[in-house]
C-alpha positions as CSV (number, residue, x, y, z in Angstrom):
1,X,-75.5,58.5,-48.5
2,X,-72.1,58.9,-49.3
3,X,-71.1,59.6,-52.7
4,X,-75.2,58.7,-54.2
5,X,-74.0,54.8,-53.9
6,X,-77.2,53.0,-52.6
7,X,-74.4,50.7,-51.0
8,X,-73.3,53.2,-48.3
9,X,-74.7,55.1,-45.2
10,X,-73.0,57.8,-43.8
11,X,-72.9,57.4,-39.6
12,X,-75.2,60.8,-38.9
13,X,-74.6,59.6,-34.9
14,X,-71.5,61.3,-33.9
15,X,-71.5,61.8,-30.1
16,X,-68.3,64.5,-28.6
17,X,-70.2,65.3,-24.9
18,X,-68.1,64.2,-22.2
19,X,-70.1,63.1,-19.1
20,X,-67.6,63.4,-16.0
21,X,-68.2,61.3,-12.7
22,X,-69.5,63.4,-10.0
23,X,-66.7,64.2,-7.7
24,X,-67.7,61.7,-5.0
25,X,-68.0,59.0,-7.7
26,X,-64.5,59.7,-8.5
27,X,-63.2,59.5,-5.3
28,X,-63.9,56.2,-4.8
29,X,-62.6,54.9,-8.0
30,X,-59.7,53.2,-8.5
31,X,-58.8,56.0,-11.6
32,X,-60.5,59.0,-10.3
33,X,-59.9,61.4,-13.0
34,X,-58.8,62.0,-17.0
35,X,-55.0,62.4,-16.0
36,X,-55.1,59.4,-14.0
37,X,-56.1,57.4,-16.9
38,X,-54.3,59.1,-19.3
39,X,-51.0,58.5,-17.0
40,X,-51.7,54.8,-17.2
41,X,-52.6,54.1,-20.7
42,X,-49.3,56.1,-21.6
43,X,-47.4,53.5,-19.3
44,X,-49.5,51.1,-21.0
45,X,-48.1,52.3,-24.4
46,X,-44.6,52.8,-24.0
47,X,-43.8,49.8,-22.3
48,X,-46.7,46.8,-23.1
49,X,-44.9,43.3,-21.7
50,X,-43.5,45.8,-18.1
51,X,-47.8,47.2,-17.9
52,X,-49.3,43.6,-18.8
53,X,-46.9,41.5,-16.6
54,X,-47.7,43.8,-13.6
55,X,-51.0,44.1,-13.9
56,X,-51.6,40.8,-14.2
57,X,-49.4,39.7,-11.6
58,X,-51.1,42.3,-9.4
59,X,-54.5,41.8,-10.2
60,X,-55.4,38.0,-11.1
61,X,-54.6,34.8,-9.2
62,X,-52.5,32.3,-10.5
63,X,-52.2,28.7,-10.1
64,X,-48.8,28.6,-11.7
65,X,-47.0,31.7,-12.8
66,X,-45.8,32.8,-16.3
67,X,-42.3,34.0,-17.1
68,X,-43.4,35.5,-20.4
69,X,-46.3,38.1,-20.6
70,X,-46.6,37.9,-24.2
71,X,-45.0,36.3,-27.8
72,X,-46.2,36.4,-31.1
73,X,-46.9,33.7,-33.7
74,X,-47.5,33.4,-37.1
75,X,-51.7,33.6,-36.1
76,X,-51.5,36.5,-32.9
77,X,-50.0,37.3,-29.7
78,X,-49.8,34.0,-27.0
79,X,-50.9,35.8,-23.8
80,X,-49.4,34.4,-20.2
81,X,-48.3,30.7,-22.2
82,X,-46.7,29.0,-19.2
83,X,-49.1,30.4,-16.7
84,X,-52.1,28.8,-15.3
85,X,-55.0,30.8,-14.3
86,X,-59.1,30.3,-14.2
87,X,-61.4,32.9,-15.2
88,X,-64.3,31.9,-12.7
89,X,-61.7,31.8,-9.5
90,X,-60.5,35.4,-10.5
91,X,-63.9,37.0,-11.0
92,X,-65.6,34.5,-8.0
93,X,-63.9,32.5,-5.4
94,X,-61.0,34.5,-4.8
95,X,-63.6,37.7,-4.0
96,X,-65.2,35.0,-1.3
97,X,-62.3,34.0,0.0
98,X,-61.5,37.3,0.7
99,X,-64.8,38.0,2.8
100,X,-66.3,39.5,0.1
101,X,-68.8,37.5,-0.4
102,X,-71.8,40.0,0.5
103,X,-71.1,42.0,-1.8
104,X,-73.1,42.8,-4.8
105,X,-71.6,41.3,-8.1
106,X,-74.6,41.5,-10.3
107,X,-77.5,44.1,-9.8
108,X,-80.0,42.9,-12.9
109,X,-82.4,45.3,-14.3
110,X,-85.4,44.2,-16.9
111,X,-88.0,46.1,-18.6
112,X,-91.0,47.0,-16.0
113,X,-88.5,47.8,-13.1
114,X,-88.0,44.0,-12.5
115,X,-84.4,43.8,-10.2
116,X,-82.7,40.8,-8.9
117,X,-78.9,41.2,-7.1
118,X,-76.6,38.4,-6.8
119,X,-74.0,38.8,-4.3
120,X,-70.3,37.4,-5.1
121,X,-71.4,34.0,-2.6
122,X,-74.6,33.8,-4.3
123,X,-73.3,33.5,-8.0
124,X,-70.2,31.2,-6.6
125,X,-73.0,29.0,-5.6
126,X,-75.1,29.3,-8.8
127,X,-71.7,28.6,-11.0
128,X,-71.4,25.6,-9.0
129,X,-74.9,24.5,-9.4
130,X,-74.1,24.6,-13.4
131,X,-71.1,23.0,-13.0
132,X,-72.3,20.0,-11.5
133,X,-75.3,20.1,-14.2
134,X,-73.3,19.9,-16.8
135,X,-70.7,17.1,-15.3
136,X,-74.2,15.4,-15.0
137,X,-74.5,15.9,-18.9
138,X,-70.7,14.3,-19.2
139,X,-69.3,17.4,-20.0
140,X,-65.8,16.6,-18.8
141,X,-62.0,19.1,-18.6
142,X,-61.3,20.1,-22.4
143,X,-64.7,20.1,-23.9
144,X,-66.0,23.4,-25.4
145,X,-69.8,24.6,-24.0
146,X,-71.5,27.5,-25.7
147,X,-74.7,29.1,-24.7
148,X,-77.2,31.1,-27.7
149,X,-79.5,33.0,-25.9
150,X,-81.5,35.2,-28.8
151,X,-83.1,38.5,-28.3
C-alpha cells in the first residue's frame, strides 16, 4: 500500500535485467545491437514526418501514395490521409508474391506442447477462406467485423 489508502497498490514487480541476443541472433537481425536501435529511434525523434515517410515508403506497399505522412486535428494525428494501403496485402500477399510463401509466419504453441505453423501461403489461403465466408454472410467494403474470443 501506498500511503495506508486501501485504494492503492504499490507495483512490487520492477524488472532492470537486460537479456541481450546471443551474438548469432543478432547478426541476423535487421537491428543487431543497443546502438543500432538507439541510432534509429534518435532519427526517429528529431525528425518524425522525414523517419515515418521513409519508413513507410520503404517498408509497406501502396496502392496509391501519400504526399503527407502526418497532420493533426482537433481529435489526433491523421496518419498517410491521401494514401491507400491494405493491411492483409502488407503482412500476406506481398510476402507470396515475393517467393516467400514457405516461410513460416505463425509457429503456434498451446499448453501440453501442442504446435501448428502456418506458412505465409498457408494463412494467405486461410484469410481468403474467411473472406469469402463472410461475403457469404453479406458482409460487404465499409462494414466493421469484430471477433471476441474470451480466455
Amino acid at each position: 500500500m501506498t500511503d495506508g489508502s486501501a485504494s492503492e497498490i504499490d507495483n512490487v514487480m520492477h524488472e532492470s535485467r537486460v537479456f541481450p541476443p546471443s551474438a548469432e541472433f543478432a547478426s541476423r537481425s535487421r537491428i543487431g545491437s543497443m546502438d543500432e536501435y538507439r541510432a534509429l529511434y534518435d532519427r526517429s525523434i528529431a525528425d518524425p514526418e522525414r523517419f515515418w515517410g521513409e519508413s513507410a515508403r520503404e517498408e509497406l506497399h501502396w496502392f496509391e501514395p501519400f504526399r503527407t505522412v502526418f497532420r493533426r486535428t482537433e481529435t489526433g494525428v491523421e496518419w498517410f490521409p491521401e494514401g491507400k494501403t491494405n493491411l492483409s496485402y502488407n503482412c500476406l500477399d506481398r510476402h507470396v508474391a515475393a517467393g516467400l510463401g514457405d516461410r513460416t509466419a505463425i509457429l503456434w504453441e498451446g499448453e501440453p506442447g501442442d504446435r501448428r505453423t502456418l506458412t505465409y501461403a498457408e494463412l494467405l489461403r486461410e484469410t481468403e477462406r474467411f473472406a469469402n465466408v463472410l461475403k457469404s454472410l453479406g458482409v460487404v467494403a465499409g462494414d466493421r467485423v469484430s471477433i471476441y474470443m474470451p480466455m
